[in-house]
C-alpha positions in Angstrom: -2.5 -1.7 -14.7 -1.2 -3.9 -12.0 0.6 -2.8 -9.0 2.4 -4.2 -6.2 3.1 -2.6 -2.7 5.2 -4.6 -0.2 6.8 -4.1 3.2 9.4 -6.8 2.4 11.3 -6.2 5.9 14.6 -6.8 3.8 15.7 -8.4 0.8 19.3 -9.4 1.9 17.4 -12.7 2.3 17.4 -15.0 -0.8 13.8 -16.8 0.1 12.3 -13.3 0.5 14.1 -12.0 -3.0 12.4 -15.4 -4.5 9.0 -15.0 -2.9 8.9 -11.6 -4.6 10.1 -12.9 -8.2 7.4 -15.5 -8.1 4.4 -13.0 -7.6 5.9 -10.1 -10.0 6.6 -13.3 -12.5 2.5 -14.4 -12.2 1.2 -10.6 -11.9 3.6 -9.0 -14.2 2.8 -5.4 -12.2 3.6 -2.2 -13.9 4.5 -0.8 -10.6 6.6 -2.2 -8.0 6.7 -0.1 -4.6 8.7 -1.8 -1.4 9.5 -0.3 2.0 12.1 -1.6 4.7 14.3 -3.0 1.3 17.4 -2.6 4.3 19.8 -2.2 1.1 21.8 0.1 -0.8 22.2 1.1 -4.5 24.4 -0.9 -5.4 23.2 -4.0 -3.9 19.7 -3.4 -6.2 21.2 -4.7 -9.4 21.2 -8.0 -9.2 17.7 -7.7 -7.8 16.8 -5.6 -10.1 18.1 -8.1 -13.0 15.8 -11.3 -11.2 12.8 -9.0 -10.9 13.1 -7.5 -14.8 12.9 -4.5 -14.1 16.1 -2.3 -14.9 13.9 1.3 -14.6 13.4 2.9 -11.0 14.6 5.2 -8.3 16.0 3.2 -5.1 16.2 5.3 -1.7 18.9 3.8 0.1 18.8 2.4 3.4 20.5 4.2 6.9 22.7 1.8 8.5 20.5 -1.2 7.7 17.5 0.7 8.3 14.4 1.3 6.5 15.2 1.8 2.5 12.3 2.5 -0.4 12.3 1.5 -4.3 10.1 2.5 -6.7 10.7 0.6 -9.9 8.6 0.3 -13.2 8.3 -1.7 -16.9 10.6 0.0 -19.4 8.2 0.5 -21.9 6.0 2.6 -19.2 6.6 6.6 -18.9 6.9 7.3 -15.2 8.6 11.1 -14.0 9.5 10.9 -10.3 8.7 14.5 -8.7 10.0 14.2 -5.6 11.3 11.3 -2.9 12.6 10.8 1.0 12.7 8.2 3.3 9.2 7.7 3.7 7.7 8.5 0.2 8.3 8.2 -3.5 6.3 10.2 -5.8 5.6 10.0 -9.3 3.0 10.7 -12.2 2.8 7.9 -14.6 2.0 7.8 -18.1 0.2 5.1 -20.3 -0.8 5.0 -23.6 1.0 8.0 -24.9 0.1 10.1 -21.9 -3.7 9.5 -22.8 -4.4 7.5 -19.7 -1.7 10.5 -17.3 -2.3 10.0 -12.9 -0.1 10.0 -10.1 1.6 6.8 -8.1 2.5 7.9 -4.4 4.7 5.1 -2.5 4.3 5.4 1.3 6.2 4.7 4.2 4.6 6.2 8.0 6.8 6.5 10.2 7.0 3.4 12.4 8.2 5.9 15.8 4.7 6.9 17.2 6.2 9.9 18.6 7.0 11.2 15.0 3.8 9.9 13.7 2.7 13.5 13.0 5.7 14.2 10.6 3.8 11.1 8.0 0.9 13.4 8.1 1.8 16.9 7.4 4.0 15.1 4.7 0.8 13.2 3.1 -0.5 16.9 3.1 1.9 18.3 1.3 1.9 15.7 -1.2 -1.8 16.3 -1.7 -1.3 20.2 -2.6 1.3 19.5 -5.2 -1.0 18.8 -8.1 -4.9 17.1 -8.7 -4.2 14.6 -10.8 -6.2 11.2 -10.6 -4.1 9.8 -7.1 -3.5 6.7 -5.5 -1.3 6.9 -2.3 -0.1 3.0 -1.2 2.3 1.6 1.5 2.6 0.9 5.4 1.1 3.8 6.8 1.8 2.4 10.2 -1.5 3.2 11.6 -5.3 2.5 11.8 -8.3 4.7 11.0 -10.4 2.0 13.9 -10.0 -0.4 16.1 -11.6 -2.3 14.5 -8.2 -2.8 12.5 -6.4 -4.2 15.9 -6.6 -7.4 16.9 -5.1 -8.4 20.2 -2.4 -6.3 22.1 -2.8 -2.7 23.3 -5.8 -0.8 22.5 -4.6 2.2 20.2 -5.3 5.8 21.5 -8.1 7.1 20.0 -6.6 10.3 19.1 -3.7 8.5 17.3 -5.9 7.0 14.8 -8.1 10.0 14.6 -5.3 12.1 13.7 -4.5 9.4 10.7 -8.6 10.0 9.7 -8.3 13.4 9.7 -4.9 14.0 7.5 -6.7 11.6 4.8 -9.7 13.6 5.0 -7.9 16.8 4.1 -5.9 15.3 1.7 -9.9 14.2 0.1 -8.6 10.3 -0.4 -10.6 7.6 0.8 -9.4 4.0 1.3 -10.2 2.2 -1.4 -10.8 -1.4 0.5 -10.0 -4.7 0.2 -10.5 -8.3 -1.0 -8.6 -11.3 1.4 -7.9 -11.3 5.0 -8.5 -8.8 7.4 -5.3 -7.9 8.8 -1.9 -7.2 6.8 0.5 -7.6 9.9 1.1 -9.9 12.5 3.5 -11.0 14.8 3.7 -13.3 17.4 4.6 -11.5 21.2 5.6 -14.7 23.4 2.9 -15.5 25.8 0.9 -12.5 25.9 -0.5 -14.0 21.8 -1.0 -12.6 18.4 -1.3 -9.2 17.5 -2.6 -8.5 14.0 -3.1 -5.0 12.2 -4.3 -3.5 9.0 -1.5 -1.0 8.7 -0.9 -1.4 5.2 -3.6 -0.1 2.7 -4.3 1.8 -0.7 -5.5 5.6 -0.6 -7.4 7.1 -3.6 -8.6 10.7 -5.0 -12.5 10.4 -6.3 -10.8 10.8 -9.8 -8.3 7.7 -9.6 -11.5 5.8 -8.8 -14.0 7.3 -11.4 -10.3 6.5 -13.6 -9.7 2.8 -12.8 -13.3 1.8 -11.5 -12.4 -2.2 -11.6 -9.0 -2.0 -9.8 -9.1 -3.7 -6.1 -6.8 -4.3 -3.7 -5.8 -7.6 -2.5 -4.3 -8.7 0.2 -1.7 -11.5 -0.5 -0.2 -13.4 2.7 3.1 -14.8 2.1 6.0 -16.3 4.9 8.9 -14.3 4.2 7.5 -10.7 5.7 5.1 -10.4 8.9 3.8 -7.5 6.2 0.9 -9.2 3.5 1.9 -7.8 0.3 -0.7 -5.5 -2.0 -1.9 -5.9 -5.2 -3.6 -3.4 -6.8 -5.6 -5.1 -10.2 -8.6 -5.4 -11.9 -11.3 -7.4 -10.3 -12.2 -10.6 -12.5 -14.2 -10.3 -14.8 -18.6 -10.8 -14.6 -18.4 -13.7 -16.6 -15.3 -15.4 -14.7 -17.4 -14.9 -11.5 -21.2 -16.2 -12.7 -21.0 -19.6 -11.1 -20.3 -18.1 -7.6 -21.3 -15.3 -5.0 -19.9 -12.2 -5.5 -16.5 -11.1 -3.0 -17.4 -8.8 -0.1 -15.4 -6.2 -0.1 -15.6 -4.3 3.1 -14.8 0.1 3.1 -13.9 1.8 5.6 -16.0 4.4 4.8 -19.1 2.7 6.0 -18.8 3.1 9.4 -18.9 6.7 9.3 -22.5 6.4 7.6 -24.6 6.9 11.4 -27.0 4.2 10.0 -23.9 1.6 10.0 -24.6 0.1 13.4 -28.7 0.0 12.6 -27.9 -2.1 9.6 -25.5 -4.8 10.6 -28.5 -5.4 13.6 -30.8 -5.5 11.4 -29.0 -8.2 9.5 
């Protein structure tokens, strides 16, 4: 079960349409969620025909703004339950409904100001049933600072509010293998600024499910978004000849012996 998450930031460009046919050509993902498409139905088709995938739901875009799809392999079961403009949620089947959980596409909303709206929606999604749960997509905040990198410090209460809504919801972040940081952009003199704002949310029972998947962070040049691949990790005897990958979670630093470990080492 491979799936991919991307904040494209609009496919009305051709290089960004190829950039994505060339990773769901090598990954073949079951699951294809993207945020800020920036298109309408009817312009879907002939992406839809490149990508080869003719089964999904596509949430239009406002005047040229924002714009979700959900799309999926023909031969794969999928029953969207409900959809808006930040979220597209479905419970999948595989296998004859032997292997049965629950895909949640996510979009936070990028105004701070409305910030609060993405979180009493996430907790709404979470009452709606307790099937195995992975919730993926630009949340458009941090859980730390340690997930900025240059700019304006975020308020503390911003990204507590983001910790607190996943902790009701019971998800945890499942991590990451690659870079650090799944957007950046450029601001003229004043340097980078780089933030992990995109990220993969699970139930304990979607992990006790698929214990092998990871996420991985996939840099490309056509979005300041990296895209996300959720897969299994390679295989022990593709990785004997070299060190295993770190693979950091979030989680850790709520352990109060965090801080006494790292000096330690």
């Amino acid at each position: 079960m491979n799936a991919l998450v991307w904040n494209c930031r609009g496919l009305g460009n051709r290089r960004t349409v190829r950039a994505l046919e060339k990773v769901v050509s090598s990954e073949d993902p079951i699951l294809i969620f993207l945020m800020e498409t920036k298109l309408v139905v009817a312009e879907f088709d002939s992406i839809k025909e490149g990508l080869k995938r003719s089964q999904g739901l596509v949430v239009p875009s406002i005047r040229r703004s924002g714009g979700l799809v959900l799309l999926w392999k023909k031969e794969l079961s999928v029953s969207v339950q409900s959809y808006s403009e930040s979220h597209i949620d479905a419970i999948v089947n595989q296998n004859d409904g032997s292997q049965k959980w629950r895909f949640t596409g996510f979009y936070g909303n990028p105004d701070t100001s409305r910030r609060e709206e993405s979180w009493v929606l996430l907790k709404r999604l979470s009452s709606n049933n307790s099937l195995p749960w992975v919730c993926a997509g630009d949340f458009n905040e941090l859980m730390h600072s340690g997930e900025k990198e240059g700019g304006r410090s975020r308020p503390v209460q911003q990204m507590a509010n983001f910790c607190e809504a996943i902790n009701s919801c019971q998800l945890r972040d499942l991590g990451y293998i690659g870079q650090d940081f799944t957007w950046s952009r450029r601001l003229g003199n004043r340097g980078w600024v780089r933030e992990r704002l995109d990220r993969a949310l699970v139930s304990s029972g979607w992990a006790a499910k698929f214990p092998k998947k990871r996420l991985y962070h996939k840099a490309n040049s056509s979005s300041d978004h990296c895209m996300l691949l959720l897969k299994d990790s390679p295989s022990t005897s593709r990785r004997k000849r070299g060190p295993k990958p770190f693979r950091f979670e979030t989680m850790w630093l709520k352990e109060k012996s965090c801080a006494d470990v790292v000096s330690t080492a």
